[in-house]
C-alpha positions in Angstrom: -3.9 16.4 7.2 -4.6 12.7 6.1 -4.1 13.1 2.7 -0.1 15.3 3.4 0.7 12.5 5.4 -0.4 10.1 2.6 1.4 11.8 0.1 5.0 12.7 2.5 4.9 8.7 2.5 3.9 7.7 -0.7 5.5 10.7 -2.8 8.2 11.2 -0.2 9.6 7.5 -1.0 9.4 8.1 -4.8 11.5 11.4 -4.2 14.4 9.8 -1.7 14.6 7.2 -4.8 15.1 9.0 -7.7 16.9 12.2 -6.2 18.9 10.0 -3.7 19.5 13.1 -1.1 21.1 13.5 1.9 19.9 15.0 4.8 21.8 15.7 7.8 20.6 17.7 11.2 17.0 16.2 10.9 17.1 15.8 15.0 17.6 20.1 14.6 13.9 20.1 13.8 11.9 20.1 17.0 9.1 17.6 17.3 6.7 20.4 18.5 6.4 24.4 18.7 5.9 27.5 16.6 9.2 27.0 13.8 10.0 28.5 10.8 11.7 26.3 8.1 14.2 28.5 6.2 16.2 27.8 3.3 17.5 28.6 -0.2 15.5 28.3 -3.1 17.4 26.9 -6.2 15.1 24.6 -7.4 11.3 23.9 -7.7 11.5 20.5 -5.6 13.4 22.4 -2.6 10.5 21.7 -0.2 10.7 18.2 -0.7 13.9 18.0 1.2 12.8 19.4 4.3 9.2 17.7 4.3 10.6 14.0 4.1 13.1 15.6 7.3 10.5 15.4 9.5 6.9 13.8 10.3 5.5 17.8 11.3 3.2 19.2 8.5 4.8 22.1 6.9 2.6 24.8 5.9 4.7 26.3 2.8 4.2 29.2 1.5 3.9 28.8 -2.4 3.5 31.6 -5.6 -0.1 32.2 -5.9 0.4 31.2 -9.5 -0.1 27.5 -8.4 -3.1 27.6 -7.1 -4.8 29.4 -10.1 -3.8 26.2 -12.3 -7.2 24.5 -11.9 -4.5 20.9 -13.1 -2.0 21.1 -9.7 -4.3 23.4 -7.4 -5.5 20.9 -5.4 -2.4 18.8 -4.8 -0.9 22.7 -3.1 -4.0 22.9 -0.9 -4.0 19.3 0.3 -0.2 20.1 1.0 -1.7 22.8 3.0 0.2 25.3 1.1 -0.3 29.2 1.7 -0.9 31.2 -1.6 1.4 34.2 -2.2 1.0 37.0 -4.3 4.3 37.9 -5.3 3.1 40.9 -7.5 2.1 43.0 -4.2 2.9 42.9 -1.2 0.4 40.2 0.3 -0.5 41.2 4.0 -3.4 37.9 3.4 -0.6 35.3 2.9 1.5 37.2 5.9 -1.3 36.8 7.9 -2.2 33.5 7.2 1.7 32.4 7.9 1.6 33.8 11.6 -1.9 32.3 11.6 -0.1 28.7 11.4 2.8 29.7 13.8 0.2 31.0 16.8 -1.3 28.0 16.4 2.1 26.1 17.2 2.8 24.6 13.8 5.8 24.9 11.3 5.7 27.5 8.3 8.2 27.2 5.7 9.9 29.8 3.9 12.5 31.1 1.6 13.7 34.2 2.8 15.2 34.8 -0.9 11.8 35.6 -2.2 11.7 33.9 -5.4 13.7 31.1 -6.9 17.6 31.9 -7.4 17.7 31.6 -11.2 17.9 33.3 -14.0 14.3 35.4 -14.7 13.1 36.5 -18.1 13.3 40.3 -17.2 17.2 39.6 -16.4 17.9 37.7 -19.6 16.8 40.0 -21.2 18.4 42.5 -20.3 21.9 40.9 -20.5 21.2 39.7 -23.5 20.5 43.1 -25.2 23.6 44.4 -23.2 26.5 41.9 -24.4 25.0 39.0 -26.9 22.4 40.2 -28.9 25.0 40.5 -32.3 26.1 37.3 -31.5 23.6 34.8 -30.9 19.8 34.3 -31.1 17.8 35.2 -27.5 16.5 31.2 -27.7 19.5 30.3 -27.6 21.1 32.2 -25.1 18.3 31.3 -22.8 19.0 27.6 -23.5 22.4 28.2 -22.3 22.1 30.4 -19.5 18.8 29.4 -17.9 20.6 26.8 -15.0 22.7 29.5 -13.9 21.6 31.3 -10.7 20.8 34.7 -10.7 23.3 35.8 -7.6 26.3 34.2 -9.3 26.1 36.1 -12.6 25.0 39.3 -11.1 28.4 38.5 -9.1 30.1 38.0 -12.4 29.1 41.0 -13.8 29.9 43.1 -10.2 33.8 41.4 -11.0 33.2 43.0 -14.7 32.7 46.6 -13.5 35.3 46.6 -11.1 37.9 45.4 -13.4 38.9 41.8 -11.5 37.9 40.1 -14.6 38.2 41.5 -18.3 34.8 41.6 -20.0 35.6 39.4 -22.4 36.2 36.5 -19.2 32.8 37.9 -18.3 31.1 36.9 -21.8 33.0 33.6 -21.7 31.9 32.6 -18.8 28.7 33.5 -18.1 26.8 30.2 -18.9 28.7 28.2 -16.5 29.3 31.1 -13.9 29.5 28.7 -10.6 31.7 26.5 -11.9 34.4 29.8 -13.4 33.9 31.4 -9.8 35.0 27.8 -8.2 38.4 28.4 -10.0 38.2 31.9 -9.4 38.9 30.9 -5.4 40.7 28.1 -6.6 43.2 30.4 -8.2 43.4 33.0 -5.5 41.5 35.7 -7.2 38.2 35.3 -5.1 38.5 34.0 -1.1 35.7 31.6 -0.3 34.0 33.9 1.7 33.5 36.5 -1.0 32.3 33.7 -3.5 29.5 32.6 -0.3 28.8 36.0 0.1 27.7 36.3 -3.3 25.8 32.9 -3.7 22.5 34.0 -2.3 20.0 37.0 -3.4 19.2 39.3 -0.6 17.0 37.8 2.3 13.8 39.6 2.7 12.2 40.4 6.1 9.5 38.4 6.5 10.8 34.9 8.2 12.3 36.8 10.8 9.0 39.3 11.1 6.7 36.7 11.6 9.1 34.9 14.0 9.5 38.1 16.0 5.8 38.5 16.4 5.1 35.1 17.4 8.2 33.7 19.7 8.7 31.1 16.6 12.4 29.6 16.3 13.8 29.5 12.7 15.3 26.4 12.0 17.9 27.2 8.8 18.7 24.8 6.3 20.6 24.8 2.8 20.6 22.8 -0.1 24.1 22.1 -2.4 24.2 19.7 -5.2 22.8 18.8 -8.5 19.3 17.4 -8.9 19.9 14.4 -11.1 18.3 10.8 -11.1 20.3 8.7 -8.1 22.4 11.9 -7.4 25.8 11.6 -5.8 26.5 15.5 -4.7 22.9 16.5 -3.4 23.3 17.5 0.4 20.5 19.0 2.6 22.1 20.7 6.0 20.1 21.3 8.8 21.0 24.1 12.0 20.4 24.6 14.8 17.6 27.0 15.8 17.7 30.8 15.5 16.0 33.2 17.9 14.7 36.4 16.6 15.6 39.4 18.3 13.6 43.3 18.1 16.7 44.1 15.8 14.9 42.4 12.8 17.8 43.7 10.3 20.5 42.1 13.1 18.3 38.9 13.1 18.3 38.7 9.1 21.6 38.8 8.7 22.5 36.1 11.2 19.8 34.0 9.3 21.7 34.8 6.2 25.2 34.1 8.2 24.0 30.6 9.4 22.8 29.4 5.7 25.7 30.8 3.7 27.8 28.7 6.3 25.5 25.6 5.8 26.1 25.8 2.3 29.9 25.5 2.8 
């Protein structure tokens, strides 16, 4: 515990300096109890935002893939990180996340599953489907990777049903957010269709484990660009969720109350 309190204040500082975020609804996050942290995942440095919130240790649950790089390992366990196996599904890390909750402690979580950007198995596959005679894979990668996953899977659900021409769709596809901003802008989207679409689907297990220890979730979301002194990059905070027995009901007011955060 020393050495995440060491690091919240020294790395912590360095973070608030050269990302320059702002974070409002820190006084949402209680001081003590069994809480789940719950946000969207859109970049690797998320977590930071939500640990510099508050002075409670957050146990985070982290791909397993970090803790089998012998170089950063030890910085994830003296974070006191909880390895996940992403390939399976991994009762351990399940176990070891309700672990931390019954013994009072916060556990954070995104409820997305994985990072909200673009994966190799997906570029792939668009590529081969609408760019592959017209550019090189490298370089389609290089101009589609910043793009997040929801949006263009958006974009292409737009495609099929004939809102926007496929040739829009091949246009636009390596700056998706921004076309879909003028897409509500210009009346052919509402807001709430575009918010709809702007996360992947929430899994079950933030509102599981709540449900099985009496743990609030405390929702947050995360808008803006990270960029050295940033001027758009906004951290909201909510109030705290109670998990009912109707775990599909419970998800989707999760869902509910960070799509409205993001707004």
């Amino acid at each position: 515990m020393l050495r995440y309190r060491i690091f919240r204040i020294i790395l912590g500082g360095i973070y608030k300096f050269w990302y320059n975020p702002k974070i409002i609804g820190k006084e949402n996050i209680p001081n003590d109890g069994p809480i789940i942290i719950a946000g969207n995942h859109v970049h690797i440095m998320d977590q930071c935002n939500v640990i510099i919130a508050t002075k409670r240790c957050i146990h985070y649950m982290a791909k397993k893939e970090y803790f089998d790089n012998k170089k950063v390992a030890w910085f994830f366990k003296s974070a006191h990180c909880i390895p996940v196996d992403r390939s399976i599904h991994d009762d351990a890390a399940k176990i070891a996340g309700i672990e931390v909750l019954k013994q009072k402690h916060a556990l954070g979580i995104f409820p997305e599953g994985t990072r909200n950007a673009i994966k190799e198995e997906r570029a792939k596959e668009l590529y081969e489907k609408y760019f592959s005679e017209e550019i090189s894979y490298e370089e389609f990668i290089k101009k589609i990777k910043d793009n997040k996953t929801s949006h263009i899977n958006y974009l292409e659900e737009l495609k099929d049903s004939k809102v926007i021409t496929e040739e829009e769709f091949k246009d636009n596809i390596y700056t998706s957010n921004e076309f879909l901003n003028d897409m509500v802008l210009n009346y052919r989207i509402t807001k709430e269709e575009y918010y709809n679409h702007s996360l992947l689907p929430f899994k079950f297990g933030a509102v599981s484990m709540a449900h099985k220890t009496n743990a609030k979730i405390i929702p947050y979301a995360i808008t803006g660009d990270y960029k050295f002194r940033s001027k758009n990059l906004v951290v909201k905070i909510g109030e705290a969720i109670e998990v009912t027995e109707d775990l599909e009901e419970s998800n989707k007011r999760l869902t509910e109350a960070i799509r409205n955060l993001m707004k």
